[in-house]
Biopython code that builds the backbone (N, CA, C, O; Angstrom):
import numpy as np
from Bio.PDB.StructureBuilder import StructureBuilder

atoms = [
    (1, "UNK", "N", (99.026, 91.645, 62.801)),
    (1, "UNK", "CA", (99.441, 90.913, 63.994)),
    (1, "UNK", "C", (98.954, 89.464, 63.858)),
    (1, "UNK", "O", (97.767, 89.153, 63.754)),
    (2, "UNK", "N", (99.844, 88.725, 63.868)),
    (2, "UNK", "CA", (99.362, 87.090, 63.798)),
    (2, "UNK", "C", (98.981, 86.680, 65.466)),
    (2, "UNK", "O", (99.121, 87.265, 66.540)),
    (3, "UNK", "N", (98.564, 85.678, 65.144)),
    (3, "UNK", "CA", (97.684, 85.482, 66.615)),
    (3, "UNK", "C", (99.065, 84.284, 67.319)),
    (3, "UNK", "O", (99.604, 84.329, 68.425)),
    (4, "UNK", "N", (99.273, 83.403, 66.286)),
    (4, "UNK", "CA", (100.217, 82.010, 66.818)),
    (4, "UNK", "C", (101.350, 82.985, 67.288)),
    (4, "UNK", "O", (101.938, 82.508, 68.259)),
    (5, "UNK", "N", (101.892, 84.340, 66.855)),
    (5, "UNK", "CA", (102.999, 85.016, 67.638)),
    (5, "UNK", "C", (102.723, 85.882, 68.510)),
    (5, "UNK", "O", (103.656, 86.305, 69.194)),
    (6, "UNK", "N", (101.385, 86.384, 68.733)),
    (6, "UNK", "CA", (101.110, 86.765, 70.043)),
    (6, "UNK", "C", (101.003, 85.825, 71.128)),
    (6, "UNK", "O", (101.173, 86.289, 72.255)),
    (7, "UNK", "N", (100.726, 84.444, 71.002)),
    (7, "UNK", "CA", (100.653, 83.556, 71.983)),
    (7, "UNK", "C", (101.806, 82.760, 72.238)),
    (7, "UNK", "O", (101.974, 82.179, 73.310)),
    (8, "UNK", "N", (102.630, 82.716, 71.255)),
    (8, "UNK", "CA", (104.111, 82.540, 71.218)),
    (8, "UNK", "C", (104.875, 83.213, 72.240)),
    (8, "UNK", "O", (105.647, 82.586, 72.966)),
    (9, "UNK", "N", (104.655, 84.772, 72.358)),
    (9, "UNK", "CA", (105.294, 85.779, 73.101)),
    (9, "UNK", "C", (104.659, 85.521, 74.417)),
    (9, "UNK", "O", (105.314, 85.342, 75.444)),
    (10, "UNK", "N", (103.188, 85.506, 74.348)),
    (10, "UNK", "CA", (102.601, 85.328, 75.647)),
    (10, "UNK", "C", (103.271, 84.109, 76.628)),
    (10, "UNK", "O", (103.468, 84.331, 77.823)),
    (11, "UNK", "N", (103.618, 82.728, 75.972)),
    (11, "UNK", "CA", (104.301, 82.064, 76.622)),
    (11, "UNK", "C", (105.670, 81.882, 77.073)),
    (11, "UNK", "O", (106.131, 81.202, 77.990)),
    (12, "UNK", "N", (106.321, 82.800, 76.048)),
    (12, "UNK", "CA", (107.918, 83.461, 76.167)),
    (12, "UNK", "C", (107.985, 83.820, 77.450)),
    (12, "UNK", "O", (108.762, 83.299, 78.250)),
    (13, "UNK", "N", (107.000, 84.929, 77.786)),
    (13, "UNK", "CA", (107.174, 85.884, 78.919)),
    (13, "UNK", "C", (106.742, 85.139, 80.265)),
    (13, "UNK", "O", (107.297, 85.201, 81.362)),
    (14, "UNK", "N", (105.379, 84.273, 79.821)),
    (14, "UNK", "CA", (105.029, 83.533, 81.227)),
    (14, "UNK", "C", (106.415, 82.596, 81.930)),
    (14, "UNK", "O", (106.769, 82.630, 83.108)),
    (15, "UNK", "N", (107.138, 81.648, 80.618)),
    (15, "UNK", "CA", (108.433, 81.045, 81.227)),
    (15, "UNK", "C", (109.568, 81.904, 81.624)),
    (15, "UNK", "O", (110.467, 81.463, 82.341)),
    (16, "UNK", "N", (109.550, 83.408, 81.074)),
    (16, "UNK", "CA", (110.276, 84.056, 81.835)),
    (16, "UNK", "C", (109.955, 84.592, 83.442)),
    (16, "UNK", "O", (110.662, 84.538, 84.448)),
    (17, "UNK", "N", (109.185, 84.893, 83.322)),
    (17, "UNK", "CA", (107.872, 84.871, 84.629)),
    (17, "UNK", "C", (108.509, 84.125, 85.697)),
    (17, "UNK", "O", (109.201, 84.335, 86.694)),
    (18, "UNK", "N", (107.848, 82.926, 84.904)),
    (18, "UNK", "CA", (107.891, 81.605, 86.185)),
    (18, "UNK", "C", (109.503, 80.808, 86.651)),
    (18, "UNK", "O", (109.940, 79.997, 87.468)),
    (19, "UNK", "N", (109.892, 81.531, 85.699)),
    (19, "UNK", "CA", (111.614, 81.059, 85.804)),
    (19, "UNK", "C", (112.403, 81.176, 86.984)),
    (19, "UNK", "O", (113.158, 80.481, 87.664)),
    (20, "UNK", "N", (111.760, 82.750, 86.950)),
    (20, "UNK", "CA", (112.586, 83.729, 87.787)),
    (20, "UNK", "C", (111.364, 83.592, 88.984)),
    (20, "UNK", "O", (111.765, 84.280, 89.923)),
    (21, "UNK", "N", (110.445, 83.172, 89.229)),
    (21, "UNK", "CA", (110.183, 83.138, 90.795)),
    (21, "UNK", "C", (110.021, 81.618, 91.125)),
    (21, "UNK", "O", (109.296, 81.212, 92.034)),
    (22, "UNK", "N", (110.733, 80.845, 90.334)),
    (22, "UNK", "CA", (111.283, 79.197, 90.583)),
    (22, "UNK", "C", (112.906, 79.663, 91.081)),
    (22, "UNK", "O", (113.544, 79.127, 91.987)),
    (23, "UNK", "N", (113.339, 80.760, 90.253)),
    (23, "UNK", "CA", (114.874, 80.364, 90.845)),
    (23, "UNK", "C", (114.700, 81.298, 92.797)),
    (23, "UNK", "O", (115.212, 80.920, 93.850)),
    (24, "UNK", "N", (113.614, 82.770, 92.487)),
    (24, "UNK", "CA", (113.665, 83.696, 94.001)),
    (24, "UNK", "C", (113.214, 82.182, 95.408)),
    (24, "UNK", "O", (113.682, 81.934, 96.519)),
    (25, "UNK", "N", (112.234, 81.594, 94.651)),
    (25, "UNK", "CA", (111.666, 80.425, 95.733)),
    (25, "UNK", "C", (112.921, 79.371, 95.767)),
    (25, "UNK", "O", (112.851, 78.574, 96.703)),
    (26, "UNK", "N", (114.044, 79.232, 94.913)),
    (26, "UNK", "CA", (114.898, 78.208, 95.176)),
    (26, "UNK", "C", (116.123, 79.061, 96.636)),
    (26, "UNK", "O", (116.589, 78.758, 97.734)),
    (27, "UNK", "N", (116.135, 80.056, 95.796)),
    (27, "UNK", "CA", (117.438, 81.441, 96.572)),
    (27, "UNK", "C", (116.640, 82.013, 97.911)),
    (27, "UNK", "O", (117.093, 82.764, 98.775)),
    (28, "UNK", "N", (115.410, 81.471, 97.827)),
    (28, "UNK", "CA", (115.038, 82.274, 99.625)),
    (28, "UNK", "C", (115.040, 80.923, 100.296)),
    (28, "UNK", "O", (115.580, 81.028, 101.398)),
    (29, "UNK", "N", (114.581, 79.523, 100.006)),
    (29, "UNK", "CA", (114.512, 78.574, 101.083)),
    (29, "UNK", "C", (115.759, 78.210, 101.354)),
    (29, "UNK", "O", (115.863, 77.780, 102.503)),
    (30, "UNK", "N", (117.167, 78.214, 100.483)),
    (30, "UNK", "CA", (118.241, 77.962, 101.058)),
    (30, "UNK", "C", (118.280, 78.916, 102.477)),
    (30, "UNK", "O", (117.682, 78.623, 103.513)),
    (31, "UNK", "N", (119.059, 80.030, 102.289)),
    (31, "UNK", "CA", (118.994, 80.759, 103.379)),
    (31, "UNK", "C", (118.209, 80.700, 104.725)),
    (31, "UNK", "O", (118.530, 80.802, 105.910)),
    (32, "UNK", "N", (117.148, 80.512, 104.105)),
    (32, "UNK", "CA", (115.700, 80.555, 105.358)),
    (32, "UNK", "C", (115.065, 79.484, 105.501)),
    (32, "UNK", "O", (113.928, 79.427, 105.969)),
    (33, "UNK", "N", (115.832, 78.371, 105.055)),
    (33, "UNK", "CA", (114.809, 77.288, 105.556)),
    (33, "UNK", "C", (114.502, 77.061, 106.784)),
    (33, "UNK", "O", (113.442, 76.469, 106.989)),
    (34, "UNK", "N", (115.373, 77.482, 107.976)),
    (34, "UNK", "CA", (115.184, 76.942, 109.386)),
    (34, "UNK", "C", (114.213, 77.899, 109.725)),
    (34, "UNK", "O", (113.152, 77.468, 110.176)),
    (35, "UNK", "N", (114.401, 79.414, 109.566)),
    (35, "UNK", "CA", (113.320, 79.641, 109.975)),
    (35, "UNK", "C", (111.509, 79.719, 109.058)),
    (35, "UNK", "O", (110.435, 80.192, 109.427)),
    (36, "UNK", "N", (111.920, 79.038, 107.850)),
    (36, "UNK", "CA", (110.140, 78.760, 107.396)),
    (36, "UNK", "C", (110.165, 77.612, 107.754)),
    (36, "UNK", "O", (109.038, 77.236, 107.432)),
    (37, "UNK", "N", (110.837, 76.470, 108.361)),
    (37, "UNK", "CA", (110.465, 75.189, 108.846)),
    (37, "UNK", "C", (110.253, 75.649, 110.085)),
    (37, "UNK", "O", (109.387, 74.870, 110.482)),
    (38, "UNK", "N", (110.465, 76.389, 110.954)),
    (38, "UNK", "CA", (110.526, 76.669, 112.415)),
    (38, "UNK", "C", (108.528, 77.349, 112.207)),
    (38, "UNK", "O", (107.664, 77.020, 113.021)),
    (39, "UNK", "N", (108.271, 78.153, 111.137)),
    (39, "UNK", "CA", (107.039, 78.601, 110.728)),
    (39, "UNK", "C", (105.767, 77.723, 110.267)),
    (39, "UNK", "O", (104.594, 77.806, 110.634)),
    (40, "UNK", "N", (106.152, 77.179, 109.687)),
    (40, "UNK", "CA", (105.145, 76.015, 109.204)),
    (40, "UNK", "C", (104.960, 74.739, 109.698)),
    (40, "UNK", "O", (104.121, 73.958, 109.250)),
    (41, "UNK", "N", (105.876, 74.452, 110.795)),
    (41, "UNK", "CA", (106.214, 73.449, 111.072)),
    (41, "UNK", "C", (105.038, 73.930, 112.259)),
    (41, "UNK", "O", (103.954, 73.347, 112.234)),
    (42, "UNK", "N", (105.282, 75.007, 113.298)),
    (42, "UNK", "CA", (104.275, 75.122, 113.998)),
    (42, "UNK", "C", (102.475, 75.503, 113.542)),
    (42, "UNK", "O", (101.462, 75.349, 114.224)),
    (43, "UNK", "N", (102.650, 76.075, 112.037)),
    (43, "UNK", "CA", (101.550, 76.127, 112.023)),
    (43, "UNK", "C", (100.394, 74.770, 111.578)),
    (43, "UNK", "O", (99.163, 74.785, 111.610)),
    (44, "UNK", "N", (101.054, 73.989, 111.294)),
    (44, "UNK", "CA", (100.892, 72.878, 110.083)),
    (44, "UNK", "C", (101.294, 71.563, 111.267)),
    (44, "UNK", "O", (100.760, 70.500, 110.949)),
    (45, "UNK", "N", (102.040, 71.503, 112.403)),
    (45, "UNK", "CA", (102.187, 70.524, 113.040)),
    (45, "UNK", "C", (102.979, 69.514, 112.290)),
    (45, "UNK", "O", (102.641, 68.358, 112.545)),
    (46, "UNK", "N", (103.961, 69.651, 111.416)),
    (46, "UNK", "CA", (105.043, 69.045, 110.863)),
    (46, "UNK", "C", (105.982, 68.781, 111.354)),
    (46, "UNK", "O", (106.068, 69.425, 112.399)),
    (47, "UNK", "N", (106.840, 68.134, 111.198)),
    (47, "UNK", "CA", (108.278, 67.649, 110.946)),
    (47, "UNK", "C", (109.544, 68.423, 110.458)),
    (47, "UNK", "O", (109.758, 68.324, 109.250)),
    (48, "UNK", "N", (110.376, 69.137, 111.147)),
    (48, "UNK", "CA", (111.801, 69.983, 109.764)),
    (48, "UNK", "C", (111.959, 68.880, 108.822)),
    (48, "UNK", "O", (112.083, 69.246, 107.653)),
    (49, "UNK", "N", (112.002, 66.909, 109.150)),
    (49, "UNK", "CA", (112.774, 66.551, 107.940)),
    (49, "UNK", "C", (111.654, 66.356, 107.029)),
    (49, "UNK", "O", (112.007, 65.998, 105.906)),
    (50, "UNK", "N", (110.407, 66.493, 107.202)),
    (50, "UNK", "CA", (109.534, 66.558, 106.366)),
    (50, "UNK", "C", (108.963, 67.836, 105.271)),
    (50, "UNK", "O", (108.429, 67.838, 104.161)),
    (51, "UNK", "N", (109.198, 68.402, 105.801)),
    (51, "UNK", "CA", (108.894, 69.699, 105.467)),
    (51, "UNK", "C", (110.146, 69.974, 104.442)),
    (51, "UNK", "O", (109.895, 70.547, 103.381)),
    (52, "UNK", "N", (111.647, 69.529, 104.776)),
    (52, "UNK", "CA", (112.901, 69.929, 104.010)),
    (52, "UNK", "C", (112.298, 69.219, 102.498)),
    (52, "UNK", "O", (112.283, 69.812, 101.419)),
    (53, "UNK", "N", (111.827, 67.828, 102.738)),
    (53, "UNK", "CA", (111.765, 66.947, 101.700)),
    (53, "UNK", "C", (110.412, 67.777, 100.712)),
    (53, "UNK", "O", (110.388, 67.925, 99.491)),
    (54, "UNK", "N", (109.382, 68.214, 101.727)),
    (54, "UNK", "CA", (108.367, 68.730, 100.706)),
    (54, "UNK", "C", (108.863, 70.274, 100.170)),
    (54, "UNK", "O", (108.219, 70.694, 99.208)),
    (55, "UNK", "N", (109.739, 70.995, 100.596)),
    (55, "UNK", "CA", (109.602, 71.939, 99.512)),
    (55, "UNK", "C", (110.965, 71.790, 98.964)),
    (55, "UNK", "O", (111.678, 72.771, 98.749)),
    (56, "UNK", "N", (111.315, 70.648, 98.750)),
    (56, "UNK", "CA", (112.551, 69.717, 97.583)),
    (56, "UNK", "C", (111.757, 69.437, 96.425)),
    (56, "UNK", "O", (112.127, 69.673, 95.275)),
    (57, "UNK", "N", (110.409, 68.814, 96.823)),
    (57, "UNK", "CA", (109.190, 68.594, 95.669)),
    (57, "UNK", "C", (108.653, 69.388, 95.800)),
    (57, "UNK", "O", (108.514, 69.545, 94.587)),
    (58, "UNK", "N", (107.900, 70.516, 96.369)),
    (58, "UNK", "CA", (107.544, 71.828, 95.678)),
    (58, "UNK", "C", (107.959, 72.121, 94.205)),
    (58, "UNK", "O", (107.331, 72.230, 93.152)),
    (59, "UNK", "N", (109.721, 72.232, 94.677)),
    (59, "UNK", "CA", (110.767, 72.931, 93.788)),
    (59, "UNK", "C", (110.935, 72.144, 92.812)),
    (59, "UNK", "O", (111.339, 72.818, 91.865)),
    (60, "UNK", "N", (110.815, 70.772, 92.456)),
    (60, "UNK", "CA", (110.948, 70.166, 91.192)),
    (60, "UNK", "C", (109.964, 69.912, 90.509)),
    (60, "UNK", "O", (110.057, 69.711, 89.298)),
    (61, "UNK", "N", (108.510, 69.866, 91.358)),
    (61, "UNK", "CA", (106.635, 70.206, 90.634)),
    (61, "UNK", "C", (106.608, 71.209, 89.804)),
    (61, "UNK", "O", (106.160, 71.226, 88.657)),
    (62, "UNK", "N", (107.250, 72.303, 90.591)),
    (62, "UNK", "CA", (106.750, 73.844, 89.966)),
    (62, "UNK", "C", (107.852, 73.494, 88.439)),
    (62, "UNK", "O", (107.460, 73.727, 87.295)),
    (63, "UNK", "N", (109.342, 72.866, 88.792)),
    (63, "UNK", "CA", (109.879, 72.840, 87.614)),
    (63, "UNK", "C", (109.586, 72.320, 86.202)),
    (63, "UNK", "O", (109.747, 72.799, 85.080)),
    (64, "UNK", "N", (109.105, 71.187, 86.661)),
    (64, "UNK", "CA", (108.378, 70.010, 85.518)),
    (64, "UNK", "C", (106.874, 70.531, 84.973)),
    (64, "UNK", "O", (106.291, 70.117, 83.970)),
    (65, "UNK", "N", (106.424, 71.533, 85.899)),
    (65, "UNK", "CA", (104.735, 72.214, 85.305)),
    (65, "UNK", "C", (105.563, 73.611, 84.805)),
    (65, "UNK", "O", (104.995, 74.018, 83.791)),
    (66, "UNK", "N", (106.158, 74.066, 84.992)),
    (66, "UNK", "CA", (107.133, 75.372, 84.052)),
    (66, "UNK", "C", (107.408, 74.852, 82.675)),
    (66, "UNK", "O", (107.021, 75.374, 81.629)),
    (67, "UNK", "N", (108.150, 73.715, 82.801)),
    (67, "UNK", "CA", (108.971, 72.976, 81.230)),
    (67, "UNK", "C", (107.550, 73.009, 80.450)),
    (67, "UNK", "O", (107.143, 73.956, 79.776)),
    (68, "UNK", "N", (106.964, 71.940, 80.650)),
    (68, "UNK", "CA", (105.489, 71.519, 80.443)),
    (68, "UNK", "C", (104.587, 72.627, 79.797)),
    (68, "UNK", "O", (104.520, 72.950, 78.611)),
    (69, "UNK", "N", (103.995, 73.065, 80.747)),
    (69, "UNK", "CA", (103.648, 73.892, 80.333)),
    (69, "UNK", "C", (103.744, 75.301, 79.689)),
    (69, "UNK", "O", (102.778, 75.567, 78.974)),
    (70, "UNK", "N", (104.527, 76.088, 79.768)),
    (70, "UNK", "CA", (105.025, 76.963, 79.170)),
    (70, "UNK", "C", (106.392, 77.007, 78.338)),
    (70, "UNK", "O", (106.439, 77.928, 77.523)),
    (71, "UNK", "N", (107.581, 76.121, 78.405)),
    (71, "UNK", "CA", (108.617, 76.307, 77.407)),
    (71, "UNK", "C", (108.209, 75.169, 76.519)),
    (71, "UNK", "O", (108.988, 75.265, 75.571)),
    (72, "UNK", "N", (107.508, 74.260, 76.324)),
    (72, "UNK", "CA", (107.322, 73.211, 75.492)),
    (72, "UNK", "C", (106.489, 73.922, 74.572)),
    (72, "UNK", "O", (106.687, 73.899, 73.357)),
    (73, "UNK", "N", (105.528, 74.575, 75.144)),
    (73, "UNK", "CA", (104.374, 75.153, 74.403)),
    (73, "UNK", "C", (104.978, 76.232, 73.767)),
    (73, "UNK", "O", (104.550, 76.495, 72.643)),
    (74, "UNK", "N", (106.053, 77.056, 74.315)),
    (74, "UNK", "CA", (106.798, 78.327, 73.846)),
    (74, "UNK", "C", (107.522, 77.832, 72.625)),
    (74, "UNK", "O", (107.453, 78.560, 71.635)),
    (75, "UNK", "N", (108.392, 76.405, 72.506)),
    (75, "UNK", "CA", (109.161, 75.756, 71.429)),
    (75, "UNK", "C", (108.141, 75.316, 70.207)),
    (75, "UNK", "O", (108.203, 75.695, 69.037)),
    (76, "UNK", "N", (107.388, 74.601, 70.676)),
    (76, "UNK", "CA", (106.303, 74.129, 69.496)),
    (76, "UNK", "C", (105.747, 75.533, 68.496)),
    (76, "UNK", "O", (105.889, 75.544, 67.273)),
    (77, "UNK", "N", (105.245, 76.422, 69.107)),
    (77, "UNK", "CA", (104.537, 77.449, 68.666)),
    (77, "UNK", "C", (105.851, 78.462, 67.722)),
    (77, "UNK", "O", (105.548, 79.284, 66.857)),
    (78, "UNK", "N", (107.089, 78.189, 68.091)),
    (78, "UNK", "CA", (107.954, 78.672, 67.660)),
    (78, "UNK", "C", (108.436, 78.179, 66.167)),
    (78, "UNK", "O", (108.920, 78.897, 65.292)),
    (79, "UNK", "N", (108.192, 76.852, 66.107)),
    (79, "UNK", "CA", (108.125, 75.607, 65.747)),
    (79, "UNK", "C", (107.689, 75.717, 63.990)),
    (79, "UNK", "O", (108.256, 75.665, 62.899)),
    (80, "UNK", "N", (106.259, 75.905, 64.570)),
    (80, "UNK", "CA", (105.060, 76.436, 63.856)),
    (80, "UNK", "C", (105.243, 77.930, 62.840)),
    (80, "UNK", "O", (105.063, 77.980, 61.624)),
    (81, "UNK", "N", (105.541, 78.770, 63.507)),
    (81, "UNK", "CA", (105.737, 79.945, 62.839)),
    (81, "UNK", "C", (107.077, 79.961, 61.686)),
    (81, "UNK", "O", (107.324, 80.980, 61.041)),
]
sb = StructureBuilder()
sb.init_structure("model")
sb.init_model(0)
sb.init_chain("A")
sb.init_seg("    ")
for serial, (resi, resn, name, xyz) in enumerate(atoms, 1):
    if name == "N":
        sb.init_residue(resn, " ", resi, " ")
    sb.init_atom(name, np.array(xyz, "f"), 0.0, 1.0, " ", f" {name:<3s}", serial, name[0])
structure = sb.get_structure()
């Protein structure tokens, strides 16, 4: 067992991982945004148009620390082997 393809795989699976609960968190706030802005908005004392805009950047943070960190690292190591 080589180690650079166990950690290869390990990061395969984490960007599969994180893929798929970047796209469930993209596919539940459409639907439900009014009522998790109607939720957070009271708990947090926010704004709906503020709140729309922050989990717009939630959703493109989590994207750019996904690429980053796990498929860049998944390509290089691939790279390597």
């Amino acid at each position: 067992m080589n180690t650079i393809e166990v950690i290869r795989e390990f990061f395969g699976w984490c960007s599969i991982i994180n893929i798929g609960l970047l796209a469930l968190s993209a596919i539940l706030i459409i639907p439900l945004r009014k009522t998790v802005c109607r939720i957070h908005g009271k708990m947090f004392d926010l704004d709906e148009r503020y709140l729309s805009q922050a989990y717009f950047q939630y959703l493109a943070q989590y994207k750019i620390a996904i690429f980053i960190l796990n498929i860049v690292l998944y390509f290089a190591l691939k790279l390597m082997s």
